[in-house]
N, C-alpha and C positions, 0 to 999 in steps of 0.2 A: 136282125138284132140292131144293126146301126139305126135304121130306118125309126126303130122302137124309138131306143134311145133320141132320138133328134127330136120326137113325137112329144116325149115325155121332157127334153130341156126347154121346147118351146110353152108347158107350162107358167115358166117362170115369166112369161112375158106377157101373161094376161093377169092384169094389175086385180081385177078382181082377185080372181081364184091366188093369186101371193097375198091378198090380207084376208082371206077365207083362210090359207094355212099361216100364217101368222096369227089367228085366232085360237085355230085349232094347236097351235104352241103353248099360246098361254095356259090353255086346260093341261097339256103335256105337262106342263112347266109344276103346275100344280103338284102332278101326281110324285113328278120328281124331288120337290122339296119334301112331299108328306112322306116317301118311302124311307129316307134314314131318320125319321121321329119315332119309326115303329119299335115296338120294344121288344118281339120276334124275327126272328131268320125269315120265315113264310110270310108275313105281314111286309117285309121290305121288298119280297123278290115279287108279289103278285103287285103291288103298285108301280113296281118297276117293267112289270109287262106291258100293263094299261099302258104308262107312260111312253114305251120303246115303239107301241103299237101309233100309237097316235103322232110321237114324234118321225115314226117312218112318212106319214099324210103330211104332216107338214112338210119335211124335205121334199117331199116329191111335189107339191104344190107352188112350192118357191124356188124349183130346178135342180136342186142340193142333190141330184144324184146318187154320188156315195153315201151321204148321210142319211139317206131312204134306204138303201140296201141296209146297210150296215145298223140302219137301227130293227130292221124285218129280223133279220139274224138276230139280232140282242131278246128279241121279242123273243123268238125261237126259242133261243137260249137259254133264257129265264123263266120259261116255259119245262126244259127239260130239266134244269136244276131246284126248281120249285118240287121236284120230286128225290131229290139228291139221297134221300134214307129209302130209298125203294131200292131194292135189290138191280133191278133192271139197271139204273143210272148211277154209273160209278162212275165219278169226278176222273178218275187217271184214264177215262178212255175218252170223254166228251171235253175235256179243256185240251190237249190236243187238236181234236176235230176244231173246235169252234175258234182256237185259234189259226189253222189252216185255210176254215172257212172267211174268218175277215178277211186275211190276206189276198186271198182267191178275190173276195167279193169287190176287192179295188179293182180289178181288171177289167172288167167291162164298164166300171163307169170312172176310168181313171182320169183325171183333172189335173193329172202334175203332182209336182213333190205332198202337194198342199194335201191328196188323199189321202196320204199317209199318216197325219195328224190323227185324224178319226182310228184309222185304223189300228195306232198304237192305244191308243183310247179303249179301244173293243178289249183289245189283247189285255188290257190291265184287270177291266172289269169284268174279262172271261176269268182270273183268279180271283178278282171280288166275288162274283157270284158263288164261286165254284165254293167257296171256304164257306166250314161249317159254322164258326163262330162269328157275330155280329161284329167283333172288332176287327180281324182280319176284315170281313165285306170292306169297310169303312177305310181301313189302312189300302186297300187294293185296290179302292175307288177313287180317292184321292188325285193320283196325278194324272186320272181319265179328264178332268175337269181342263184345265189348263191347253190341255191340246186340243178338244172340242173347242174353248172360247178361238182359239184363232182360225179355226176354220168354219165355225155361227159368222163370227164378225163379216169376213170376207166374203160369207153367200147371202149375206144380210138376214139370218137369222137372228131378231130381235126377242125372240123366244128363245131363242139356245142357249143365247150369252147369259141372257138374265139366269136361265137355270144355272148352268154352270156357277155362276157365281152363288147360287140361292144353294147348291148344293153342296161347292165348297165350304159353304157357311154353315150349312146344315149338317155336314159330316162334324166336323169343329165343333160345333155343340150336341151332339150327340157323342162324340168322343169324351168333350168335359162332361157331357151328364153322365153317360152311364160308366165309364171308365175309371176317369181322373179324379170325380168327388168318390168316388169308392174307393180306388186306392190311398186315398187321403182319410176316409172314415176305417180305414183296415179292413174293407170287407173285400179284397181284391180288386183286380182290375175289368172284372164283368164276363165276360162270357168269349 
């Protein structure tokens, strides 16, 4: 396993293949802003697959270790919640698990305090995904953002930071669209 691991850090050091996955960021980065525009629960979590899926290649391309584990799992995740109204996947037995699972997934690619950033990150958006209503997503994704930009910044993830912020921005006006101007027209607060 270590051997793996050292195989896979030394990625980060073939300047190619770090702006191959800093490429493949920006498309990530893409799918990440479009998924809180969607005006569906299933529209947000399957762009958020794409994204988790593509953002795992680029961590692992630019050495980000944990943030390649930790976006596989999210992949997974969103994967298994994208089914959340099917009897099989009930939210009180899989947000347990998949918060168990981030935590676990720090240990083999642990980097110091700093992995833990990410980690709290998973754990928020494993209650974002989990919730049935587009507003909870939104409210439970929020301080995922903040803790990824300081660990993008430090593994020089130029794609991570920018989403983070494209998605705290994006949460922010998808709260005022579909939320805020409604509660203001009295048609409630949205869903």
């Amino acid at each position: 396993m270590e051997t793996l691991l050292k195989a896979l850090e030394s990625l980060s050091e073939n300047k190619a293949l770090f702006y191959v996955g800093q490429g493949i960021g920006v498309i990530a980065l893409l799918c990440a802003m479009a998924s809180y525009q969607m005006k569906s629960r299933k529209g947000i979590v399957t762009l958020q697959i794409v994204g988790c899926a593509l953002f795992a290649i680029h961590f692992l391309l630019i050495g980000a270790l944990t943030g390649a584990l930790l976006n596989v799992l999210a992949a997974c995740r969103a994967a298994v919640f994208f089914f959340k109204d099917r009897k099989w996947c009930r939210a009180e037995i899989f947000v347990p698990l998949f918060i168990v699972l981030s935590i676990a997934a720090v240990i083999p690619t642990w980097d110091g305090p700093l992995s833990l950033l990410p980690m709290a990150g998973m754990i928020c958006t494993t209650f974002s995904i989990a919730s049935a209503k587009t507003f909870a997503i939104r409210m439970w994704a929020l301080p995922s953002s903040p803790l990824w930009i300081v660990y993008n910044a430090i593994n020089k993830s130029v794609a991570g930071v920018v989403t983070e912020v494209f998605v705290m921005t994006s949460i922010v006006v998808a709260l005022i669209r579909f939320h805020v101007s409604k509660e203001k027209n009295g048609a409630g607060g949205g869903d």
